[in-house]
C-alpha positions as protocol buffer text, in pm:
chain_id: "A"
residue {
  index: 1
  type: UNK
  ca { x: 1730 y: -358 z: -902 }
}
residue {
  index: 2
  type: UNK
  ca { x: 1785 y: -531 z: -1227 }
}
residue {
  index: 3
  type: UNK
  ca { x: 1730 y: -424 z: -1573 }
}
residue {
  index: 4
  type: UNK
  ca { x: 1426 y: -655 z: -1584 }
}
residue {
  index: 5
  type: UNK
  ca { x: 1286 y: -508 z: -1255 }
}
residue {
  index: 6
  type: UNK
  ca { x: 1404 y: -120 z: -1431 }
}
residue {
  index: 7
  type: UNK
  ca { x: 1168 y: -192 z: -1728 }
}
residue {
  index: 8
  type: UNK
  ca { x: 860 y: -311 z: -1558 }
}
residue {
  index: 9
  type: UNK
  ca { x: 863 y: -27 z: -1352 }
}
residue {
  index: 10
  type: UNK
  ca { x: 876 y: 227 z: -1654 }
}
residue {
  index: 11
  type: UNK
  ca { x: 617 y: 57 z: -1819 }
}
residue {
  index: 12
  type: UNK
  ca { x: 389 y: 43 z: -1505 }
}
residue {
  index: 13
  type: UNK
  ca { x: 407 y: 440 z: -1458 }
}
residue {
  index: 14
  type: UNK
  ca { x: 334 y: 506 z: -1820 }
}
residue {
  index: 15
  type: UNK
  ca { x: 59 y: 237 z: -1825 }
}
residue {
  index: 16
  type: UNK
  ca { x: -79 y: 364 z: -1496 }
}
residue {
  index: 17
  type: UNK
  ca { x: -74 y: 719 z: -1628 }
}
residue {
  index: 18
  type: UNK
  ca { x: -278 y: 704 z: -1869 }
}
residue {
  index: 19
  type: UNK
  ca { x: -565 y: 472 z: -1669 }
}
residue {
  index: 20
  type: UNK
  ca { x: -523 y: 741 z: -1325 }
}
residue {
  index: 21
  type: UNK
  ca { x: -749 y: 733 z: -1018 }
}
residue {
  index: 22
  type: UNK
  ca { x: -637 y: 1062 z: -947 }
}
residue {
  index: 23
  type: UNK
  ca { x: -786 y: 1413 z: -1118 }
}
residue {
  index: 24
  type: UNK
  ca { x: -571 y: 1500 z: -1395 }
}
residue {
  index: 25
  type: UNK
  ca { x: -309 y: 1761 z: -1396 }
}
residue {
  index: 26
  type: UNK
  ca { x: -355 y: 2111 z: -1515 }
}
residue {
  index: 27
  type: UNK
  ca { x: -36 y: 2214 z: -1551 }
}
residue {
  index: 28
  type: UNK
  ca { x: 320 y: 2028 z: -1619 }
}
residue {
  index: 29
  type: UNK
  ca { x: 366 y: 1989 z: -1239 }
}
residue {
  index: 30
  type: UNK
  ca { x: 235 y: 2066 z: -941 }
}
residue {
  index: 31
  type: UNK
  ca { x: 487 y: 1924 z: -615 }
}
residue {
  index: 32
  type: UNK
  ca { x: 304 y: 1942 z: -339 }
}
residue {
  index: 33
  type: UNK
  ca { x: 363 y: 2210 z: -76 }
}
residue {
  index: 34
  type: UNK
  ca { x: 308 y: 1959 z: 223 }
}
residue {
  index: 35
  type: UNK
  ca { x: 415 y: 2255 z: 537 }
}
residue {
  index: 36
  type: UNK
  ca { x: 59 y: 2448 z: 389 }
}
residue {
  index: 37
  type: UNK
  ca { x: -191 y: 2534 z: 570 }
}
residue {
  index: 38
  type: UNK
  ca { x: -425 y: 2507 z: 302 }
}
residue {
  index: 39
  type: UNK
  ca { x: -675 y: 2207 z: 295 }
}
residue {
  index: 40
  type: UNK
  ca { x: -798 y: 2092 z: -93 }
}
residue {
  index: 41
  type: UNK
  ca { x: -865 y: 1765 z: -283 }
}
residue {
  index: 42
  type: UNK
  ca { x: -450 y: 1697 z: -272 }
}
residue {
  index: 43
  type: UNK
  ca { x: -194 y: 1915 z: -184 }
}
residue {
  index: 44
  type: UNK
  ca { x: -179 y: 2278 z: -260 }
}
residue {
  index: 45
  type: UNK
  ca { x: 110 y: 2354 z: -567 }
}
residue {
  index: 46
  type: UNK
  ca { x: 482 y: 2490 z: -430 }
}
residue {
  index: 47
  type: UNK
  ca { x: 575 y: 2796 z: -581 }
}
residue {
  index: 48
  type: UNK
  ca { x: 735 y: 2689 z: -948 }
}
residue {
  index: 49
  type: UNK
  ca { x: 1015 y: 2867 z: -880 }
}
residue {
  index: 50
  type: UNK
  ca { x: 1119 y: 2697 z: -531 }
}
residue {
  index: 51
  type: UNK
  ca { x: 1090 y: 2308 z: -711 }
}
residue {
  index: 52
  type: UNK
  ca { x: 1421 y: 2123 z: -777 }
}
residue {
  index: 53
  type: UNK
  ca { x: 1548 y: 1734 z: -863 }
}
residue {
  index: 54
  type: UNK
  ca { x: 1520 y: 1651 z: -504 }
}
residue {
  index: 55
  type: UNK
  ca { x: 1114 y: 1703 z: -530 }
}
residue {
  index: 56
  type: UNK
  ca { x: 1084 y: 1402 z: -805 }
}
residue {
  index: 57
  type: UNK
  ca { x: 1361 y: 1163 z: -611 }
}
residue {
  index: 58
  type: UNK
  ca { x: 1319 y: 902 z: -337 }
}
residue {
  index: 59
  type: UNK
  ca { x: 1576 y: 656 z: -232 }
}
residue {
  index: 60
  type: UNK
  ca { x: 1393 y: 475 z: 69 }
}
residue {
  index: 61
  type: UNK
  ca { x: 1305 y: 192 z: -216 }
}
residue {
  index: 62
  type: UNK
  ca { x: 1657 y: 88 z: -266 }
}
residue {
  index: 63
  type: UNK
  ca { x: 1732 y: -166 z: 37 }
}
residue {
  index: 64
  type: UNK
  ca { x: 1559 y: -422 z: 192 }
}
residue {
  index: 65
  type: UNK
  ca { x: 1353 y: -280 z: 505 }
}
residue {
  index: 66
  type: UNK
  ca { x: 1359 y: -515 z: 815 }
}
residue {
  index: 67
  type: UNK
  ca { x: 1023 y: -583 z: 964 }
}
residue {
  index: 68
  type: UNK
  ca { x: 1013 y: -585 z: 1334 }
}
residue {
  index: 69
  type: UNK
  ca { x: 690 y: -679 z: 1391 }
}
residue {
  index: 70
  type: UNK
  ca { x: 410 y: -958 z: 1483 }
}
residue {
  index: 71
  type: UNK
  ca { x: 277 y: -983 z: 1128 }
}
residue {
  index: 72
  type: UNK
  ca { x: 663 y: -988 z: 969 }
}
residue {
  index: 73
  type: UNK
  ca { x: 645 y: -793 z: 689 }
}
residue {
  index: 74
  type: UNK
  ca { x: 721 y: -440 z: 644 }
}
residue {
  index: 75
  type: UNK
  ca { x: 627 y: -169 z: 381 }
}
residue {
  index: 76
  type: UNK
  ca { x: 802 y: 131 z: 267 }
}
residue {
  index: 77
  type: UNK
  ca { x: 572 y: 365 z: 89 }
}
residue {
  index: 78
  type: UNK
  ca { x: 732 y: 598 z: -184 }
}
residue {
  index: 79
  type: UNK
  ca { x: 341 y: 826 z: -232 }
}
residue {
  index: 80
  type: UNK
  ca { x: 317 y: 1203 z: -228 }
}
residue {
  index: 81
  type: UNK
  ca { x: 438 y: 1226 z: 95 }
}
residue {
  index: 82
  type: UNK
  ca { x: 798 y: 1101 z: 53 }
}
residue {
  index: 83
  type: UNK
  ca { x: 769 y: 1272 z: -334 }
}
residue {
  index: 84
  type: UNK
  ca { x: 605 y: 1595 z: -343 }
}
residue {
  index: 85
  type: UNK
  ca { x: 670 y: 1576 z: -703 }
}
residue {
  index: 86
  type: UNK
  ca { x: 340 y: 1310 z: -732 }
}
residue {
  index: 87
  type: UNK
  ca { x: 115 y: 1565 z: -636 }
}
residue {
  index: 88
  type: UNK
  ca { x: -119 y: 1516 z: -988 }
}
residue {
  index: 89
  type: UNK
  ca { x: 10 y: 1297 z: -1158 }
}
residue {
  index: 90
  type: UNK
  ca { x: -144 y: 979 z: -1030 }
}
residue {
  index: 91
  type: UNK
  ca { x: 44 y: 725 z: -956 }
}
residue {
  index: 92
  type: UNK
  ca { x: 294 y: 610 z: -664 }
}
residue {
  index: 93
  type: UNK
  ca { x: 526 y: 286 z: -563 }
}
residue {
  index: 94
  type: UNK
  ca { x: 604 y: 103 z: -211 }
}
residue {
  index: 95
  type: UNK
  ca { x: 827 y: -190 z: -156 }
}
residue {
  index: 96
  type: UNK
  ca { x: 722 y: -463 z: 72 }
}
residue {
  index: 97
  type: UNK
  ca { x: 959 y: -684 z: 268 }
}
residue {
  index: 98
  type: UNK
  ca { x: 839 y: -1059 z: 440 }
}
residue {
  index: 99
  type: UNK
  ca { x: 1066 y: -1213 z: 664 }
}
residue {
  index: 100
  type: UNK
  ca { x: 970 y: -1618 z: 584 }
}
residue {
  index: 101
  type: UNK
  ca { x: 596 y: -1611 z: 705 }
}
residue {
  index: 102
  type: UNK
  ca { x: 543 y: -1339 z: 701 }
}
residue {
  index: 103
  type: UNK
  ca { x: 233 y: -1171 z: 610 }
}
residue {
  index: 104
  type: UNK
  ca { x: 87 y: -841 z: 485 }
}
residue {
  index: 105
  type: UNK
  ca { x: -247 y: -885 z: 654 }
}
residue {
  index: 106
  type: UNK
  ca { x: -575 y: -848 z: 450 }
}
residue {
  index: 107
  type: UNK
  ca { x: -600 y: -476 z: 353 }
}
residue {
  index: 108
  type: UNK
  ca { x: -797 y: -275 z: 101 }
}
residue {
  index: 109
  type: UNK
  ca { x: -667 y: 35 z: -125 }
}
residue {
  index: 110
  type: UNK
  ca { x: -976 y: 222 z: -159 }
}
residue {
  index: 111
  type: UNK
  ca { x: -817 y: 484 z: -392 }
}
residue {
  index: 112
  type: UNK
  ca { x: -637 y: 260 z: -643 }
}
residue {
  index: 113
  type: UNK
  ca { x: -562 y: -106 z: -810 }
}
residue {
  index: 114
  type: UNK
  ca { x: -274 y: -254 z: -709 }
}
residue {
  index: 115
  type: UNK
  ca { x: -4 y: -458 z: -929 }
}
residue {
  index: 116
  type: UNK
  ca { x: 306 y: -601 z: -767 }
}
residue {
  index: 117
  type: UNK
  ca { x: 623 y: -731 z: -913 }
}
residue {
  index: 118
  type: UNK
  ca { x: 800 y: -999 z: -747 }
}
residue {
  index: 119
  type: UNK
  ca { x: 1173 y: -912 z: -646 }
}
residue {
  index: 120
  type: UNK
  ca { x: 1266 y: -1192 z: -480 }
}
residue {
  index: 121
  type: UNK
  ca { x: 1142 y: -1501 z: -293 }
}
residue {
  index: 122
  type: UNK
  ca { x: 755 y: -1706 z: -355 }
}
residue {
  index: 123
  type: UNK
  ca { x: 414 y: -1502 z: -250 }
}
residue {
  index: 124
  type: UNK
  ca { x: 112 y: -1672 z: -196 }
}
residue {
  index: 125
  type: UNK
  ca { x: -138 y: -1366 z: -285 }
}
residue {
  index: 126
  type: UNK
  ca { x: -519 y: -1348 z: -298 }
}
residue {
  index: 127
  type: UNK
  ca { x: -815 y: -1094 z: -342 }
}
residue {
  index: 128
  type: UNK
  ca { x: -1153 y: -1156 z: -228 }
}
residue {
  index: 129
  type: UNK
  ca { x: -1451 y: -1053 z: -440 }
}
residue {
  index: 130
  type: UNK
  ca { x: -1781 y: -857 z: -377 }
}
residue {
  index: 131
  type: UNK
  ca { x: -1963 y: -1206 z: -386 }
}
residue {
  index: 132
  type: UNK
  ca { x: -1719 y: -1384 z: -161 }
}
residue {
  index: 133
  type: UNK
  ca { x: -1514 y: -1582 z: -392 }
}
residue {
  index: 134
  type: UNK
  ca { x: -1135 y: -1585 z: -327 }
}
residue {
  index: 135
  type: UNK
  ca { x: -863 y: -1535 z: -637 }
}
residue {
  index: 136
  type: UNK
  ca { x: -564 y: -1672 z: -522 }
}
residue {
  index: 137
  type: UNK
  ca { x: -238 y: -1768 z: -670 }
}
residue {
  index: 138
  type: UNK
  ca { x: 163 y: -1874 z: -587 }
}
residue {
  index: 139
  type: UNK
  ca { x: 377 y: -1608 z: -743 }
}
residue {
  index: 140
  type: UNK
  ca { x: 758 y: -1608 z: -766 }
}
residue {
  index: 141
  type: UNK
  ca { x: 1085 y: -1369 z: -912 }
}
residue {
  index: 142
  type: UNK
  ca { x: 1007 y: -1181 z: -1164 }
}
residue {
  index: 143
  type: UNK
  ca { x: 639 y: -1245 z: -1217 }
}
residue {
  index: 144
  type: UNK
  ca { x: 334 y: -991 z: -1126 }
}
residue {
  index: 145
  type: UNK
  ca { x: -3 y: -998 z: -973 }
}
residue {
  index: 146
  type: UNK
  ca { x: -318 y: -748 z: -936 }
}
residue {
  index: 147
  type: UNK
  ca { x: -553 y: -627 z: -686 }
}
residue {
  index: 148
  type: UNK
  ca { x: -834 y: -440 z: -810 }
}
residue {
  index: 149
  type: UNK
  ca { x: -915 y: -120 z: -675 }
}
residue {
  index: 150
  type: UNK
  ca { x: -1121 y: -107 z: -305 }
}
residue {
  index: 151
  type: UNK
  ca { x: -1118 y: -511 z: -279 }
}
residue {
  index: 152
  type: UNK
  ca { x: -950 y: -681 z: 55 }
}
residue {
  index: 153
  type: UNK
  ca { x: -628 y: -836 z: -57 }
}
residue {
  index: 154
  type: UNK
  ca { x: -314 y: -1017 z: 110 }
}
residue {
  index: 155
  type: UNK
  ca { x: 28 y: -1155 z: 22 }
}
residue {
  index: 156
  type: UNK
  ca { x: 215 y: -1445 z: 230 }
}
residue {
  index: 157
  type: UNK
  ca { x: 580 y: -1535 z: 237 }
}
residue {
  index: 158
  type: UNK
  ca { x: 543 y: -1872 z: 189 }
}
residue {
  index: 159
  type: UNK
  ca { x: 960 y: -1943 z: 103 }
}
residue {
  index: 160
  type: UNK
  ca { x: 1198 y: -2019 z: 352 }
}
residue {
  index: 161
  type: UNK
  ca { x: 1370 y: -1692 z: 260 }
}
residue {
  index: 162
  type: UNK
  ca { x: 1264 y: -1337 z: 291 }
}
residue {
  index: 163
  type: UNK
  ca { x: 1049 y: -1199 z: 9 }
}
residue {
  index: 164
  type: UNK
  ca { x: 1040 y: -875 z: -143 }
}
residue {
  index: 165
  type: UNK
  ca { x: 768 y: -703 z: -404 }
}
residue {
  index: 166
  type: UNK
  ca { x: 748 y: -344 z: -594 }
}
residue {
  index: 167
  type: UNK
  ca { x: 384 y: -243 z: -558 }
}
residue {
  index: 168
  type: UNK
  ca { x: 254 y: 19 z: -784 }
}
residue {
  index: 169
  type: UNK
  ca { x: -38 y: 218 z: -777 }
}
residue {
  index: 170
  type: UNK
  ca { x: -281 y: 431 z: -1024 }
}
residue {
  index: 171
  type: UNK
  ca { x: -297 y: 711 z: -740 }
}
residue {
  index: 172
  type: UNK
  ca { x: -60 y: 922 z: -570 }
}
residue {
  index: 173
  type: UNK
  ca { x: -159 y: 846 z: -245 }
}
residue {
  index: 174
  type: UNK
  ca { x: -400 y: 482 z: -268 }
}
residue {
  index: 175
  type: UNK
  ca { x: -459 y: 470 z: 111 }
}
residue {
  index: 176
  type: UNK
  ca { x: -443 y: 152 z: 331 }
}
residue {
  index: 177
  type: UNK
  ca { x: -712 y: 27 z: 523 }
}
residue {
  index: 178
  type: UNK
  ca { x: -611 y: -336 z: 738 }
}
residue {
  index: 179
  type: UNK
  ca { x: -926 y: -515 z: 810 }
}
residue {
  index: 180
  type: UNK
  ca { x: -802 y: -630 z: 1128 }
}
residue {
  index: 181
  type: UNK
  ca { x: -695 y: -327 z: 1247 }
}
residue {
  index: 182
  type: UNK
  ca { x: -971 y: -102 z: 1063 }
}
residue {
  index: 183
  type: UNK
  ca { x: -1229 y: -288 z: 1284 }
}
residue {
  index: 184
  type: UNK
  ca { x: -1032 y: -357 z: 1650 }
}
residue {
  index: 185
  type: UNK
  ca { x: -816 y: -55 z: 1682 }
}
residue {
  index: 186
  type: UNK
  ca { x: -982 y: 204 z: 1551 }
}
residue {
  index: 187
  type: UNK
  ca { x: -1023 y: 554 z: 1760 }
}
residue {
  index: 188
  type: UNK
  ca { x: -1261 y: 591 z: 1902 }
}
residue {
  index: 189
  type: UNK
  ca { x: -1352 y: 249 z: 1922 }
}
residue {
  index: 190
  type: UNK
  ca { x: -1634 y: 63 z: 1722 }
}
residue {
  index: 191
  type: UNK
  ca { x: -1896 y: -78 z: 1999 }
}
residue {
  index: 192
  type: UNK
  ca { x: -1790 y: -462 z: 2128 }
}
residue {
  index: 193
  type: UNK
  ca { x: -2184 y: -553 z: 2089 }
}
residue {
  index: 194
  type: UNK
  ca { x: -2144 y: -444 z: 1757 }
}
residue {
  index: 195
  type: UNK
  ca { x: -1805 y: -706 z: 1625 }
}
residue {
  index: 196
  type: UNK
  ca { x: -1966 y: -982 z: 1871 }
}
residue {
  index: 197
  type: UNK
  ca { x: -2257 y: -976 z: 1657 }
}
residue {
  index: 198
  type: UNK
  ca { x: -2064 y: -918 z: 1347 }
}
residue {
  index: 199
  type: UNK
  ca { x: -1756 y: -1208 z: 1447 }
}
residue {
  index: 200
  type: UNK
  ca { x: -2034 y: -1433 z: 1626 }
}
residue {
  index: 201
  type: UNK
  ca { x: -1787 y: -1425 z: 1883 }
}
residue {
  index: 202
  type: UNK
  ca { x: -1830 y: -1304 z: 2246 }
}
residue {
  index: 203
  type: UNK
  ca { x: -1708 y: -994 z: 2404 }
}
residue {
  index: 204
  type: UNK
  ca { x: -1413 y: -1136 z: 2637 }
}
residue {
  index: 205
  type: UNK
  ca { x: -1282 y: -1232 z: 2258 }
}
residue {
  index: 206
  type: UNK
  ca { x: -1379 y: -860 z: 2083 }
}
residue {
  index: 207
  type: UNK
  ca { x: -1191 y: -715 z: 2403 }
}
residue {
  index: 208
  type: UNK
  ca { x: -871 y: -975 z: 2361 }
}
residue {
  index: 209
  type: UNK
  ca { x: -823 y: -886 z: 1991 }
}
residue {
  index: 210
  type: UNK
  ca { x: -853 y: -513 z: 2078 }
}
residue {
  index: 211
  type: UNK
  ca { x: -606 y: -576 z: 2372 }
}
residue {
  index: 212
  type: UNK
  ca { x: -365 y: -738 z: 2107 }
}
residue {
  index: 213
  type: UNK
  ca { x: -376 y: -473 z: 1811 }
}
residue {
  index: 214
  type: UNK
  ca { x: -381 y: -148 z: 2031 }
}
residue {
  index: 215
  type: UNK
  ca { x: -173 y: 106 z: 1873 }
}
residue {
  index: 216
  type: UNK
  ca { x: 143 y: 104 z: 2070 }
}
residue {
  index: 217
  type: UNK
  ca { x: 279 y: 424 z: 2324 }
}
């Protein structure tokens, strides 16, 4: 990444910091020990004395990923779970990669706002409101956009290039919710009475989309 993209993210984790989703911390760290047992509001602490450099560090942001998929985007999340070291301190990053078309379907963080930095191509992104009304812009290199926290949002490659953004994120681990998915694939399934009457749409139709986004084996 470039200097530019270097300084944006610095000043996203200290701005972030001090506006967290998350609990505060009680003590300087607290990297998660993700192997325990032990179920609480986060991740249990590792022993102090068992932390080292490779706790804070994540490299999986570095490359472009490759999405293989029907939507064609792909996103690499760099949360608590690829850096214990987050546990507490509230805030993560994920890259997201768009072949041109591609789309990161509409999706809700119900555990933090969103702000993405543009690292290369043109984005058309958008967030709906509580009262319906869609916010919606064109975004390019080098500029930045933001979902608020818990409202459906989506970003579109709309370049004849693939498209890349740094997302950040006022919690350690925000959560993803896709609408699409959320409603037609979820386990075990939500009635097909219930999305006919929700989608207006009959339930040969509720039973095709299922069909289509079933979780893979």
């Amino acid at each position: 990444m470039g200097a530019f993209a270097a300084l944006f993210l610095i000043t996203f984790a200290l701005v972030l910091g001090a506006t967290l989703a998350d609990p505060d911390l009680l003590q300087d760290v607290c990297v998660a020990d993700l192997s325990s047992g032990v179920k609480v509001n986060g991740f249990p602490c590792k022993n102090p004395s068992s932390i080292g450099a490779n706790d804070f560090f994540f490299a999986g942001l570095a490359k472009p990923g490759f999405p293989n998929n029907t939507v064609g985007s792909l996103v690499t999340q760099a949360n608590v779970e690829k850096i214990p070291g987050l546990n507490t301190l509230g805030v993560s990053l994920s890259r997201i990669d768009y072949v041109p078309g591609g789309l990161n379907p509409p999706h809700t963080h119900p555990r933090a706002t969103e702000i993405v930095f543009v690292l290369e191509g043109e984005l058309e992104v958008g967030f709906i409101t509580t009262s319906n009304v869609l916010i919606s812009k064109w975004i390019r290199k080098g500029e930045i956009f933001v979902f608020p926290k818990g409202l459906v949002h989506f970003q579109r490659n709309v370049g004849k290039v693939p498209a890349a953004v740094i997302a950040a994120f006022n919690s350690q681990f925000p959560g993803t919710q896709s609408i699409a998915a959320t409603l037609f694939a979820a386990s075990p399934t939500v009635p097909n009475d219930v999305l006919s009457k929700a989608f207006q749409i009959d339930g040969k139709e509720v039973q095709k989309i299922k069909s289509k986004l079933a979780p893979k084996k």
